[in-house]
C-alpha positions in Angstrom: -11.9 20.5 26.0 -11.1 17.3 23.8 -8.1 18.3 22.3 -6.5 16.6 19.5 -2.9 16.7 17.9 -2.4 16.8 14.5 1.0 15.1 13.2 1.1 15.1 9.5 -0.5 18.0 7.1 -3.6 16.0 5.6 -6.7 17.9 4.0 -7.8 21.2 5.3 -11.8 19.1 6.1 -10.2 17.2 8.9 -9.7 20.0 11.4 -12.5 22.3 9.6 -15.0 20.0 10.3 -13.5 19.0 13.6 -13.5 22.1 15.0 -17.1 22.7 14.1 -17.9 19.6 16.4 -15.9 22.1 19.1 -12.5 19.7 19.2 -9.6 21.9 20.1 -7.0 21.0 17.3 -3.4 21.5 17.2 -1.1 20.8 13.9 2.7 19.8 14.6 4.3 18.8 11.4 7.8 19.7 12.5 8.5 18.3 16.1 10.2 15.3 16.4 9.7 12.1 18.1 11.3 13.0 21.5 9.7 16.3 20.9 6.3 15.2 20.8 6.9 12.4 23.6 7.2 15.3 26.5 3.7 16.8 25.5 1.5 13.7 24.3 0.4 13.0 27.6 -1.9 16.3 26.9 -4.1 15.1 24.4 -6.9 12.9 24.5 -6.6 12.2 20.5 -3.9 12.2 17.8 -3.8 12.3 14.1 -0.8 10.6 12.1 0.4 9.3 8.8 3.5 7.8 9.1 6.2 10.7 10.2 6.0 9.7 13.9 5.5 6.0 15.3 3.0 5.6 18.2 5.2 2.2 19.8 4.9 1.6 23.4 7.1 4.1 24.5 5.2 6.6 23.4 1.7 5.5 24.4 2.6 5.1 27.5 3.6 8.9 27.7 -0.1 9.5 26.1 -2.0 9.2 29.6 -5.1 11.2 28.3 -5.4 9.4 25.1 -8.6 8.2 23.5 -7.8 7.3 20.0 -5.2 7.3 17.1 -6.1 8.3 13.6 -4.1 7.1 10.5 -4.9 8.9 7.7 -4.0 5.7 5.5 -4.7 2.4 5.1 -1.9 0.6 7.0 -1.4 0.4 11.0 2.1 -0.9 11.1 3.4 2.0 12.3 1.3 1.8 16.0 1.6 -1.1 18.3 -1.4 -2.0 18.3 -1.5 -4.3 20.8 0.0 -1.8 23.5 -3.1 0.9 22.4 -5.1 -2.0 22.8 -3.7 -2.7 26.3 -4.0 1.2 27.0 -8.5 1.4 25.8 -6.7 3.5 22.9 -9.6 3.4 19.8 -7.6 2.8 17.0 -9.3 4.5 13.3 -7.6 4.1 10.1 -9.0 4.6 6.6 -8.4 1.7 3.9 -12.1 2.9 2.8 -10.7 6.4 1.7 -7.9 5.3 -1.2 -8.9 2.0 -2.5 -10.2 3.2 -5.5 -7.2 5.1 -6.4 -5.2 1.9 -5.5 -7.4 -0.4 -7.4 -6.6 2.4 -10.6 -3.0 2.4 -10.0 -2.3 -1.2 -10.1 -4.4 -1.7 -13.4 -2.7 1.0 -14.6 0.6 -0.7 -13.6 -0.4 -4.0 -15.2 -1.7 -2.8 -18.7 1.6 -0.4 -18.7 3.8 -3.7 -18.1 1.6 -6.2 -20.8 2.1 -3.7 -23.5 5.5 -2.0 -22.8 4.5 1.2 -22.4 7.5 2.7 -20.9 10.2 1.2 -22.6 7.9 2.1 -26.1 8.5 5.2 -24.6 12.1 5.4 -24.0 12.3 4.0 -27.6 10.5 6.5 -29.2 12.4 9.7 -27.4 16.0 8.0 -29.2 14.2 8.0 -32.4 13.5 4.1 -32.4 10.1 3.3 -33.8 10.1 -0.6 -32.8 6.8 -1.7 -33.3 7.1 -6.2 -33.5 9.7 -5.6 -30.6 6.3 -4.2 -28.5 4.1 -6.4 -29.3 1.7 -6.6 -26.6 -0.1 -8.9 -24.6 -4.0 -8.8 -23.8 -5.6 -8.8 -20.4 -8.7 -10.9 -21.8 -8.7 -14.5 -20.9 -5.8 -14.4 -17.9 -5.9 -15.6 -14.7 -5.5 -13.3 -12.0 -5.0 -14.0 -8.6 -5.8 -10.9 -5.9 -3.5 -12.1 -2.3 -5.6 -10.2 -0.1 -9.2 -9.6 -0.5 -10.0 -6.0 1.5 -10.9 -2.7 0.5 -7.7 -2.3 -2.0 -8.3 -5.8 -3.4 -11.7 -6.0 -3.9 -11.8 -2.5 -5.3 -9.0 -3.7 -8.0 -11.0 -6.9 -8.6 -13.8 -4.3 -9.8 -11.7 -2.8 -12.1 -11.3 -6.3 -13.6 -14.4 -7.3 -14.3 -14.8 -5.6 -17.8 -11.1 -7.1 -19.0 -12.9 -10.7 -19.6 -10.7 -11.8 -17.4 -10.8 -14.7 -14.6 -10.2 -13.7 -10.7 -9.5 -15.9 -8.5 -8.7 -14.2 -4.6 -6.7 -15.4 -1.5 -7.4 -14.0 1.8 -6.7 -15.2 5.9 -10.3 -14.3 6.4 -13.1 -17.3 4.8 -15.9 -16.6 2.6 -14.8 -13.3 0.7 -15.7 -14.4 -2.5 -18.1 -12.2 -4.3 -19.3 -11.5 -7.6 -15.6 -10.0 -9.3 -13.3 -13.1 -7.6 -13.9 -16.2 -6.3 -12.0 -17.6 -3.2 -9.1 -20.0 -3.1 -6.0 -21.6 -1.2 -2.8 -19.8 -1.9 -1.2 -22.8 -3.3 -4.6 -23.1 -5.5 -3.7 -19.5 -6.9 0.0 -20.1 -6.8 -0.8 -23.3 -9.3 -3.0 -20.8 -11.6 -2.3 -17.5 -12.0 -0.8 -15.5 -14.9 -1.2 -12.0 -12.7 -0.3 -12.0 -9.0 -1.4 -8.4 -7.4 -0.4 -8.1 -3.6 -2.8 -6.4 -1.4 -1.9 -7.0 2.7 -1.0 -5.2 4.8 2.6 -5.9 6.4 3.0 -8.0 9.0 4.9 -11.0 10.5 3.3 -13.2 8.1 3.7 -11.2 5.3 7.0 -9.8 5.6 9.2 -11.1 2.7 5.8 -13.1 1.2 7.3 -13.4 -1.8 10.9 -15.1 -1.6 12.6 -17.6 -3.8 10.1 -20.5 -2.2 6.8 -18.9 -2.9 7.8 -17.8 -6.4 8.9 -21.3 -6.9 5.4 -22.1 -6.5 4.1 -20.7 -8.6 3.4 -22.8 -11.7 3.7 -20.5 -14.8 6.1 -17.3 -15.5 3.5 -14.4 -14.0 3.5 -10.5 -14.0 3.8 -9.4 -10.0 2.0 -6.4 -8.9 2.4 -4.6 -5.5 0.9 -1.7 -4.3 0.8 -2.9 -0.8 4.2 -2.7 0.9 7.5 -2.5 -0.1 8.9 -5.4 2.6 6.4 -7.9 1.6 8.5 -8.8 -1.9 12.3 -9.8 -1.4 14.2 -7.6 -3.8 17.0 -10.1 -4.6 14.4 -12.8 -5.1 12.4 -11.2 -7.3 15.2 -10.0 -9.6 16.3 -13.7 -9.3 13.0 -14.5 -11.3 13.2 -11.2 -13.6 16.7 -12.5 -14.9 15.1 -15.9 -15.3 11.7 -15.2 -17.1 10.3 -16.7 -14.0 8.6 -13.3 -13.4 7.8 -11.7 -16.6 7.4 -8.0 -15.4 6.5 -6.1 -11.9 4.9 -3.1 -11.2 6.2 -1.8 -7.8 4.4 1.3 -5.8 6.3 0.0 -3.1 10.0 -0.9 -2.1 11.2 -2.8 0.0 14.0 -0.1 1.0 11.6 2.8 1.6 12.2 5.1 4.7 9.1 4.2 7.1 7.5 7.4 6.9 7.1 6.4 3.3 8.8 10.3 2.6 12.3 8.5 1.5 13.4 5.6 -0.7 16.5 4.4 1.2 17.5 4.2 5.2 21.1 3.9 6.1 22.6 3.2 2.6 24.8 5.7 0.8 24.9 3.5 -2.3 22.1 2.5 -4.3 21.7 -1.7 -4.0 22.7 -4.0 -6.7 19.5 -5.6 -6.9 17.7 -1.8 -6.9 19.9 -0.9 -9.8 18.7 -3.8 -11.9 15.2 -3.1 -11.1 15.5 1.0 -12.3 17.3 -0.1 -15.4 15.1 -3.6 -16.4 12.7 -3.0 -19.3 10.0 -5.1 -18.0 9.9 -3.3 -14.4 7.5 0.0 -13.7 8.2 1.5 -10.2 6.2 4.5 -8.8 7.4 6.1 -5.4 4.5 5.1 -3.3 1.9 7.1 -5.2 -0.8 4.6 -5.3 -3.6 5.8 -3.6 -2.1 9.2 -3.4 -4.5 11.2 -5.6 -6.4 14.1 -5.1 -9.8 12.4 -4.3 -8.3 10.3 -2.0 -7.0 12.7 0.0 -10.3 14.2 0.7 -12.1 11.1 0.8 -8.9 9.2 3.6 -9.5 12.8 5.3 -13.4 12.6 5.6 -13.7 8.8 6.3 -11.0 10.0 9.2 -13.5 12.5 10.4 -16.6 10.1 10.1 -14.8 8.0 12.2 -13.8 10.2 15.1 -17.3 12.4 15.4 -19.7 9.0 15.3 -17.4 7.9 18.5 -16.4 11.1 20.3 -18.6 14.3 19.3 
């Protein structure tokens, strides 16, 4: 029997349809790492999000294992190379919430262009400032997309009804298509009025956008980023917020986010300086990691999971 252990309560399809292909499934949402590392070695497949890494340590324990499964877009929490080293299949699902990203981070921009919250906050004291919110339209900008996958391609769609231009930078050639056209980073850097992040984090990513990169960057721009939290330095990007150098951000992500994604801080008792100005900065919108998290994407990350793990297995 192919059993498979299930680390993270996802939607109720995954097993369902699992267990109609005969897999033997068993949920753990509560065990903890050193729990799980004395009975991996008894499955030949796992399902995660992000509550338990699979580093080295741990797929070495998993003799019997055929493949990891995130449920989600990112793999940063699985050393990949040691699966790799191990004939571990690796699945994840970037196809299953990029539409509910792509949403969330026009939402995010057209919130911060026309001051929706702070018009908000205004309007619950009784202050009805209407030349003090004047907007700014989405026609006629530049945008630049820094990564061109699933989650940036599927906000470049969004776009292309704003009028807008959209200009993409990805490690991988040739992704232009018909909503951005491909360009060097420092060709973007030069142009944009809209930066919107969309990597995934790694070495080369970490800390992407730091006092030199913003410096780059030729004209005061709104910053997106519904990627990962330790891809923007905090205290560089407030540097630019106090500045005008960055003229809003709208942050799904954080870079002091727990790595299960569950929690905002790690060790800190105190809330950062630079995390204060951020919560209390009119021209900053941050949501707790929700982009992507809606209810079609949970069935669709769940059934592209699936998909995945009956074409090779079943």
């Amino acid at each position: 029997m192919f059993k498979i252990l299930h680390l993270d309560e996802n939607h109720p399809l995954l097993i369902n349809q699992l267990e109609q292909y005969g897999f033997d499934n068993e949920v753990d949402v509560r065990s903890t790492y050193q729990e799980i590392l004395t009975k991996i070695g008894d499955y030949q497949g796992v399902v995660i999000r992000s509550r338990i890494p699979f580093d080295k340590t741990m797929i070495r324990q998993a003799r019997q294992l055929k493949f990891i499964a995130r449920v989600g877009a990112g793999m940063e929490n699985i050393d990949v190379k040691a699966a790799e080293e191990n004939d571990i299949q690796l699945f994840n699902a970037p196809e299953g919430n990029r539409n509910a990203v792509g949403e969330h981070a026009i939402g995010l921009l057209l919130s911060l262009m026309n001051h929706f919250p702070k018009a908000m906050g205004e309007v619950a004291q009784g202050r009805w400032l209407r030349e003090a919110n004047r907007g700014i339209e989405l026609e006629g900008k530049t945008v630049g997309i820094i990564g061109y996958g699933n989650a940036g391609k599927a906000f470049a769609r969004k776009l292309k009804g704003f009028d807008c231009e959209v200009f993409c930078h990805d490690i991988k050639a040739d992704v232009s298509d018909e909503n951005a056209q491909q360009i060097s980073e420092s060709s973007l850097l030069a142009i944009a009025d809209v930066i919107s992040l969309h990597v995934p984090l790694t070495e080369k990513t970490q800390y992407l956008v730091n006092d030199e990169w913003i410096g780059q960057v030729k004209k005061p721009f709104w910053l997106i980023n519904t990627a990962r939290g330790q891809c923007v330095s905090t205290k560089a990007l407030v540097k630019a917020l106090k500045i005008g150098k960055v003229r809003g951000a709208g942050l799904d992500v954080l870079e002091f986010e727990k790595s299960s994604f569950e929690d905002l801080f790690t060790d800190q008792e105190e809330l950062p300086s630079d995390f204060k100005y951020l919560v209390d900065a009119p021209n900053v919108i941050i949501t707790p990691h929700i982009a992507g998290w809606t209810q079609e994407s949970k069935e669709k990350l769940a059934q592209t999971i699936v998909d995945k793990i009956i074409l090779n297995f079943a």
